[in-house]
C-alpha positions as CSV (number, residue, x, y, z in Angstrom):
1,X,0.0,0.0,0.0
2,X,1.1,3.5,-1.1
3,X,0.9,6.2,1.4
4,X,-0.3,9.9,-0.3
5,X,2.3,12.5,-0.7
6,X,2.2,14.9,1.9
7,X,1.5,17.5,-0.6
8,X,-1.4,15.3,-2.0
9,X,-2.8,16.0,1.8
10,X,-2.2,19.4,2.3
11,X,-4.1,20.1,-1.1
12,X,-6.6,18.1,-0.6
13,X,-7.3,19.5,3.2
14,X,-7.3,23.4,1.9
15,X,-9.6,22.4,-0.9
16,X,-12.5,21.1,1.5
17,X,-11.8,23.5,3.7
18,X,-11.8,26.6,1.5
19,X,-15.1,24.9,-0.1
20,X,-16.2,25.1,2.9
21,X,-15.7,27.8,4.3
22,X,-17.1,29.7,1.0
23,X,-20.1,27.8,0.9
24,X,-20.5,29.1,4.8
25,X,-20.0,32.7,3.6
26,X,-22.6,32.0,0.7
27,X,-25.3,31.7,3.9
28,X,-24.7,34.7,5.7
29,X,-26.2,36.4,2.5
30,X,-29.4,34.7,3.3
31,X,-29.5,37.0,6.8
32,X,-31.1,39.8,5.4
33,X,-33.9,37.9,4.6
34,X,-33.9,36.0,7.6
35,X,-33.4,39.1,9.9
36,X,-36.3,41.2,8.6
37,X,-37.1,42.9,11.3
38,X,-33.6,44.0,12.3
39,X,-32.9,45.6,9.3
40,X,-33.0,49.5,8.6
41,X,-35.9,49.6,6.5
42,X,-37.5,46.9,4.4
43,X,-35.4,45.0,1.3
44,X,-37.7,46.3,-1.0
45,X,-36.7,49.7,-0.4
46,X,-32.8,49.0,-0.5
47,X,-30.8,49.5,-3.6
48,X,-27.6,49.5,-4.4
49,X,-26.6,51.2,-7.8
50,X,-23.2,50.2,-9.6
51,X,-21.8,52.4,-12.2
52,X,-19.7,49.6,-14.5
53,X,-21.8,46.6,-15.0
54,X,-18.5,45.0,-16.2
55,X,-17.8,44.6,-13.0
56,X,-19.9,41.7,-12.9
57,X,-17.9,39.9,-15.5
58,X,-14.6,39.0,-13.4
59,X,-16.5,37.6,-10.6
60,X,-19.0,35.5,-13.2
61,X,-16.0,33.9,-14.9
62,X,-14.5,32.6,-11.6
63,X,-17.6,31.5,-10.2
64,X,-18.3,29.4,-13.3
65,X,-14.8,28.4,-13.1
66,X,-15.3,27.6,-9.7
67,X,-18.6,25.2,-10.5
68,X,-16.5,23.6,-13.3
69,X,-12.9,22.9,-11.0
70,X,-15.9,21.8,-8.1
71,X,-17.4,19.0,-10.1
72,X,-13.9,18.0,-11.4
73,X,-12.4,17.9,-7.8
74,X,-15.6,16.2,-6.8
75,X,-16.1,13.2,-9.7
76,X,-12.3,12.8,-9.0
77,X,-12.7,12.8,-5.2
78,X,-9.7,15.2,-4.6
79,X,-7.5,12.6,-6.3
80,X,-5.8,15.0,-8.9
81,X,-3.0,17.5,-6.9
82,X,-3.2,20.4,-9.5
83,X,-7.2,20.8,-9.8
84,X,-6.9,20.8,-5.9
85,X,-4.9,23.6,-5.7
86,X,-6.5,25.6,-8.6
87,X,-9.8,25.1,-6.6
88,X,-8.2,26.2,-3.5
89,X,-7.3,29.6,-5.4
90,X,-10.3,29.8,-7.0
91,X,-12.0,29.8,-3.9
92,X,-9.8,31.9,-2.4
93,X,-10.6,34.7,-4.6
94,X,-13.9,34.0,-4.5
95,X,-13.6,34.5,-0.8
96,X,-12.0,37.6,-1.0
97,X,-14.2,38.7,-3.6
98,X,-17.8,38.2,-0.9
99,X,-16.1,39.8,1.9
100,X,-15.6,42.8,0.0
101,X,-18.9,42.8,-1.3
102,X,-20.3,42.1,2.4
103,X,-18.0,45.3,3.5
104,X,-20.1,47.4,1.2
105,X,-23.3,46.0,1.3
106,X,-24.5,45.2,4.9
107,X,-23.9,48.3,6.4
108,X,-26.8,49.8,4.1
109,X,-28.7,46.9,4.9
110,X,-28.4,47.0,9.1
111,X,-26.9,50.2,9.3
C-alpha cells in the first residue's frame, strides 16, 4: 500500500476547507432575509446602484470556473493535486471577492 504525498494532503485539506468555508459565507447572505425585522428599512426599499456593469464579468468567470474545478475535484474525489490547488485559489478569490462585497453592502442593509 502506497501512502499519499504529503503534498497530496495538504491540497486536498485546503480544498474542502476553503469549499467550505465559501459555501458558509454563501449563507450569511441569506441573513437579510432572515433578519427582517432588524434591518434598517424593508429590502424592498434598499438599492444598491453600480456604475460599471462589467464589473460583474470577473467575478462570473470565476464562479463558473469555480462550479467547473468543483465538479472535477468532486467526480475525482480530490485525487488530482493540480485541480486541488486551482480550486483552493479559486476559492480563495472567491472569498475575497464576498467579503468585500459584504463590507459594502451590509452596512446599508443594518446600518
Amino acid at each position: 500500500m502506497t501512502l499519499p504525498s504529503k503534498n497530496h494532503t495538504t491540497s486536498k485539506f485546503v480544498a474542502k476547507l476553503l469549499v467550505r468555508l465559501f459555501m458558509l459565507l454563501l449563507l450569511f447572505s441569506f441573513a437579510p432575509f432572515i433578519l427582517e425585522q432588524e434591518t434598517i428599512r424593508p429590502l424592498s426599499q434598499t438599492f444598491v446602484y453600480i456604475t460599471n456593469k462589467w464589473a460583474f464579468i470577473f467575478p462570473g468567470l470565476l464562479f463558473v470556473s469555480f462550479l467547473a474545478l468543483l465538479i472535477l475535484t468532486l467526480r475525482n474525489k480530490y485525487r488530482h493535486i493540480d485541480i486541488n490547488w486551482m480550486l483552493s485559489l479559486n476559492t480563495a478569490l472567491l472569498i475575497g471577492y464576498l467579503i468585500m462585497l459584504y463590507v459594502k453592502i451590509y452596512p446599508l442593509i443594518f446600518g
